[in-house]
C-alpha positions as CSV (number, residue, x, y, z in Angstrom):
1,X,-7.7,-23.9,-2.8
2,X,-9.3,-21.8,-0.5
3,X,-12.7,-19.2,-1.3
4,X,-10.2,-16.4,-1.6
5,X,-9.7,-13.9,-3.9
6,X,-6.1,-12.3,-4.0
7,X,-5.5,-9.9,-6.0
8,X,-2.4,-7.3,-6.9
9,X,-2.3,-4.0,-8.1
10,X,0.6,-3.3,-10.1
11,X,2.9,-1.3,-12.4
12,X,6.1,-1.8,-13.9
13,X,7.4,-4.3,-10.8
14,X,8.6,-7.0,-13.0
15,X,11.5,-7.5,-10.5
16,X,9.5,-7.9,-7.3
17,X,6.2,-9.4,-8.3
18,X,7.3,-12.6,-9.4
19,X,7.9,-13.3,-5.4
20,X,5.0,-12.3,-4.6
21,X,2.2,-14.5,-6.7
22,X,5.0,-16.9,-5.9
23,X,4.1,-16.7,-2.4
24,X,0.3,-17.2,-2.3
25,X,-0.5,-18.9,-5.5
26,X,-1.3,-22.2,-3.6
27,X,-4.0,-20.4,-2.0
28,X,-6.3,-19.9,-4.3
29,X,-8.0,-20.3,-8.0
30,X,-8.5,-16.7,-8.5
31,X,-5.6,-14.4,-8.7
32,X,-6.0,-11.2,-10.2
33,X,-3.5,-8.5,-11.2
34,X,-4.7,-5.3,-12.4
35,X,-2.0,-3.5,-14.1
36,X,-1.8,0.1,-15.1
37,X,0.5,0.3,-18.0
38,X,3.6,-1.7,-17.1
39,X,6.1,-1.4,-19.7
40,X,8.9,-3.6,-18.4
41,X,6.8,-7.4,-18.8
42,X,5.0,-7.7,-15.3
43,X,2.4,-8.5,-17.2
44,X,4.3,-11.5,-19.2
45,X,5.5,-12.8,-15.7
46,X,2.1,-12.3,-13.6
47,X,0.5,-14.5,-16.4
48,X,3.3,-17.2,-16.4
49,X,2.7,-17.7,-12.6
50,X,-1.0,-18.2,-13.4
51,X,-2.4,-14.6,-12.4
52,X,-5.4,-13.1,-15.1
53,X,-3.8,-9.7,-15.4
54,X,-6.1,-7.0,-16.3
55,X,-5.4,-3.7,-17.7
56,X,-6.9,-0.5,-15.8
57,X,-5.4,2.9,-16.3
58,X,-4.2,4.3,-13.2
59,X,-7.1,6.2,-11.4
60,X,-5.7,6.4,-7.8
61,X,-5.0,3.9,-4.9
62,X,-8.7,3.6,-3.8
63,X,-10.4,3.4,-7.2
64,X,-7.5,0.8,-8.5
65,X,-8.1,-1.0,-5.4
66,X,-12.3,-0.9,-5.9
67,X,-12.0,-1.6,-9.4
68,X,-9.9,-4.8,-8.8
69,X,-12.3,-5.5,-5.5
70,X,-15.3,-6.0,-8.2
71,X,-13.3,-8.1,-10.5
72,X,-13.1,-11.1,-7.7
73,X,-15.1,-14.4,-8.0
74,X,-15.0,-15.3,-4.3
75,X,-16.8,-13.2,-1.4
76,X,-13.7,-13.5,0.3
77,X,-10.4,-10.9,-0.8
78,X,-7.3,-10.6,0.4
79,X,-4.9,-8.2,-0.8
80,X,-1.5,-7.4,-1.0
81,X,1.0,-5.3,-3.1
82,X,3.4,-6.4,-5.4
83,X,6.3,-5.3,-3.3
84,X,5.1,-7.4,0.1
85,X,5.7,-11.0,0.4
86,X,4.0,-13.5,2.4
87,X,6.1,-15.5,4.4
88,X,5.3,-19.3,4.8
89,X,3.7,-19.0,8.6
90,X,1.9,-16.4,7.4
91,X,0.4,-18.7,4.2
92,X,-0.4,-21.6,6.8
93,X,-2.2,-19.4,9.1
94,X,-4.3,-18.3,6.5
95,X,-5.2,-21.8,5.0
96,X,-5.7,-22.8,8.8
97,X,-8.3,-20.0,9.1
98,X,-10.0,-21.5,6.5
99,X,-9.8,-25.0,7.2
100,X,-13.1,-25.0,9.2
101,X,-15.2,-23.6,7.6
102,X,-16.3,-20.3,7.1
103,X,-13.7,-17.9,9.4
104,X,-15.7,-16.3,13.0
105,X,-14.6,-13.0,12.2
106,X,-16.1,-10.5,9.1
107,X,-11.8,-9.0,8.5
108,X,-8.9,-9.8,9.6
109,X,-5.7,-6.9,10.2
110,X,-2.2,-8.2,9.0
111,X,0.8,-6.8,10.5
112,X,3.0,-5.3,7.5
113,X,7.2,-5.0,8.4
114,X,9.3,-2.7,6.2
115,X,12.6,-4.6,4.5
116,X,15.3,-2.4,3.7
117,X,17.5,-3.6,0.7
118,X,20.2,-6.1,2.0
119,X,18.2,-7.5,5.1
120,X,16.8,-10.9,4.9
121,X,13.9,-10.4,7.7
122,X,12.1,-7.5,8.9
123,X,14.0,-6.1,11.7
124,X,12.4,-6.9,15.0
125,X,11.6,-3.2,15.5
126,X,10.8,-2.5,12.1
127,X,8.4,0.1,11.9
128,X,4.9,-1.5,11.0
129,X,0.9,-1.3,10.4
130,X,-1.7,-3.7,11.2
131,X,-4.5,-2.9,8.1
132,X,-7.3,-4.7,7.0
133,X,-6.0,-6.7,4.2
134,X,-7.9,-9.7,4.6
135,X,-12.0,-9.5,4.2
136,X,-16.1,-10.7,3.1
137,X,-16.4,-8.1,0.1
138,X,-19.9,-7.3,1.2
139,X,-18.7,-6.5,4.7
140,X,-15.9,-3.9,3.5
141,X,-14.4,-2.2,0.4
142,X,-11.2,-0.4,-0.3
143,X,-11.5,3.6,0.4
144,X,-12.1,5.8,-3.0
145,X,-10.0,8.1,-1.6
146,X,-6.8,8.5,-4.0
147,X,-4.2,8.5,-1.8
148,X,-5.6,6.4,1.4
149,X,-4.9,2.8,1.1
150,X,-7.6,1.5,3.7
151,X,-10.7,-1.1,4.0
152,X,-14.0,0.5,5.0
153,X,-15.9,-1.7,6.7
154,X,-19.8,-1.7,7.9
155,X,-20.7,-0.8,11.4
156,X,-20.7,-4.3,13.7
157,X,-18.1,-6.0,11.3
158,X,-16.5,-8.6,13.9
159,X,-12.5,-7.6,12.7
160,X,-10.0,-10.5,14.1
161,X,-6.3,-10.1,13.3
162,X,-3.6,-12.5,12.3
163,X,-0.7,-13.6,14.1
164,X,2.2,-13.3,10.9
165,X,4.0,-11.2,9.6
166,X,3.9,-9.7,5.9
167,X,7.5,-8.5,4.5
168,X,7.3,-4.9,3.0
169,X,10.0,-4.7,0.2
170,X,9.0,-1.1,-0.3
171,X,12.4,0.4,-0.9
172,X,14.1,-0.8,-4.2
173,X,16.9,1.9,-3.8
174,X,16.7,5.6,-2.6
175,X,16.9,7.1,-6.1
176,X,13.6,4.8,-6.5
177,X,12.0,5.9,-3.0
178,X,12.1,9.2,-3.7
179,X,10.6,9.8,-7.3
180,X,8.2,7.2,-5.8
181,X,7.4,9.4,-2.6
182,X,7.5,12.8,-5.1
183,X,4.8,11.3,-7.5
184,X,2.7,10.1,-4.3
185,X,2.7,13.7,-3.2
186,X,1.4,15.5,-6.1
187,X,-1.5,12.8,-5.8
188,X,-1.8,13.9,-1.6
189,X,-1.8,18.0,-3.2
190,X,-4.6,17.1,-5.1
191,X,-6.6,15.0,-2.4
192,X,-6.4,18.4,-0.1
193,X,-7.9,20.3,-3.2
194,X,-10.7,17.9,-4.1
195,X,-11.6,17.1,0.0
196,X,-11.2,21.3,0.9
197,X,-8.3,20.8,3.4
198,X,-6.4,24.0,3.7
199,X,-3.2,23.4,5.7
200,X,-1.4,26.2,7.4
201,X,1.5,28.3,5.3
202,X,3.2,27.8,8.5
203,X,3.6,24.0,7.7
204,X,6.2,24.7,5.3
205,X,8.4,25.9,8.0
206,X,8.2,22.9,10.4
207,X,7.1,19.8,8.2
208,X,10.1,18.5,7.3
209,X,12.4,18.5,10.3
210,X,8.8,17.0,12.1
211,X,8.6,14.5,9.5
212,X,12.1,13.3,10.0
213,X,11.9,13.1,13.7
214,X,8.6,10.9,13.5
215,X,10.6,8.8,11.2
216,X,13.5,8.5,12.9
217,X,12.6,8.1,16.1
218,X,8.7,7.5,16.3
219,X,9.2,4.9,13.4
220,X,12.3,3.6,14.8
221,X,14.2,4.6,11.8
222,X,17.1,5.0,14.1
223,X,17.7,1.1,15.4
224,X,18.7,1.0,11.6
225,X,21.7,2.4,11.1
226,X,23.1,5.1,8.5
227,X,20.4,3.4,5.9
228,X,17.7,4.0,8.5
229,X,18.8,7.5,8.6
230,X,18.4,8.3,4.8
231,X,14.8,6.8,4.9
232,X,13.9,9.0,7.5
233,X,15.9,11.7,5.2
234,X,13.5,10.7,2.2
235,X,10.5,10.5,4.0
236,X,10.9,14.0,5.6
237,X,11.2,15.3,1.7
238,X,8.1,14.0,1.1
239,X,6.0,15.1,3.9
240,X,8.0,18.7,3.0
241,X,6.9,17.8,-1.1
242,X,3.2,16.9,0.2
243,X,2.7,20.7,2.0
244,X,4.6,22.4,-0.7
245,X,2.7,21.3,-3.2
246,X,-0.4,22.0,-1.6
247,X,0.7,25.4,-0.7
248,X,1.3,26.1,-4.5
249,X,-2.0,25.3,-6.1
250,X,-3.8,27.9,-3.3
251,X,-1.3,30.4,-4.4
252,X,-1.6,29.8,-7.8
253,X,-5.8,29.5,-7.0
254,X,-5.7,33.3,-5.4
255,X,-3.7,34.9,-8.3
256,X,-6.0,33.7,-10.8
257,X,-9.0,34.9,-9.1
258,X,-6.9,38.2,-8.4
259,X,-6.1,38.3,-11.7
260,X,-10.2,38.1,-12.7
């Protein structure tokens, strides 16, 4: 066992998470899983796998992510979501990291590869990120920010970065991507409000066929076929939902002080 903490926040991903403690289990002797109100037995199946689930109502990404961050026994965390799998390289190179002693860098970036339903791998030009995933607690903690999933990390932090690959299961089905993508923009509308962001009227107009061209060409969307396509479709909707939104709640804010 290595002087890692993993932990997993999750809800209602009974059909995904099973893989994932699966994965990395070996790794360590404290596995966490903070759960927000699953109703469909993740819970049940995070325990049977050896996780200690706790329950935290939903508060955003960044506090979930902090709250689970100060539940951890070991200095060390790594995280990952319950829809991302580790492969096996990726799970040796860890473990190697570690077999020396303590690792030469503060955090380590891990490249993260979209899966689409029905593909076995991440594509080889799968759209990816390299975030901070893998860190000393007292040299970085997760953003509080609700809707940006990122480590912030100290000034001088010595950040290395792994060599595997995680697998991103993030679509279960389009259905499921989009009321997915609609509830994360209402939580994006209400990040502009509380951080004072005004975003141009004139957004409305352009967002969404931008957002589809960044998808499906600057993300690649396009080397994957007709189901690369509808991603790129669903993701536009979303950047359209996340400016929408946002311009609604500063109309609605200027009526009621109109209205005064």
């Amino acid at each position: 066992m290595l002087p890692v903490s993993i932990f997993i926040i999750a809800k209602n991903e009974a059909d995904r998470i099973g893989e994932t403690i699966r994965a990395v289990r070996d790794l360590t002797d404290d596995l966490l899983v903070v759960d927000s109100g699953s109703t469909d037995g993740t819970q049940a199946i995070a325990e049977e796998l050896g996780a200690r689930v706790i329950f935290n109502p939903w508060p955003g990404y960044g506090p979930q992510k902090r709250f689970a961050e100060e539940q951890c026994r070991h200095d060390w965390l790594l995280n990952i979501d319950a829809d991302e799998i580790l492969p096996p390289n990726l799970v040796a190179e860890i473990r190697a990291l570690f077999a020396r002693g303590e690792p030469p860098c503060q955090a380590y970036r891990i490249r993260i590869a979209e899966i689409f339903p029905g593909e076995p791998a991440p594509h080889p030009l799968a759209y990816a990120l390299s975030p901070v995933r893998l860190y000393r607690k007292d040299w970085g903690r997760y953003s509080p920010s609700l809707v940006h999933d990122r480590v912030d990390l100290k000034p001088g932090t010595k950040v290395g970065r792994l060599k595997g690959t995680v697998h991103h299961r993030s679509v279960r089905s389009l259905g499921d991507q989009i009321e997915k993508l609609n509830r994360y923009s209402d939580q994006q509308a209400v990040d502009l409000e509380i951080r004072g962001v005004s975003i141009p009227t004139w957004r409305v107009f352009v967002e969404f066929p931008a957002a589809f061209l960044k998808a499906y060409f600057g993300r690649r969307h396009a080397l994957r076929g007709t189901y690369g396509f509808l991603t790129a479709m669903n993701y536009a909707i979303a950047r359209h939902l996340r400016v929408a939104k946002h311009y609604e709640k500063k109309r609605l804010s200027a009526w009621k002080k109109d209205s005064r």
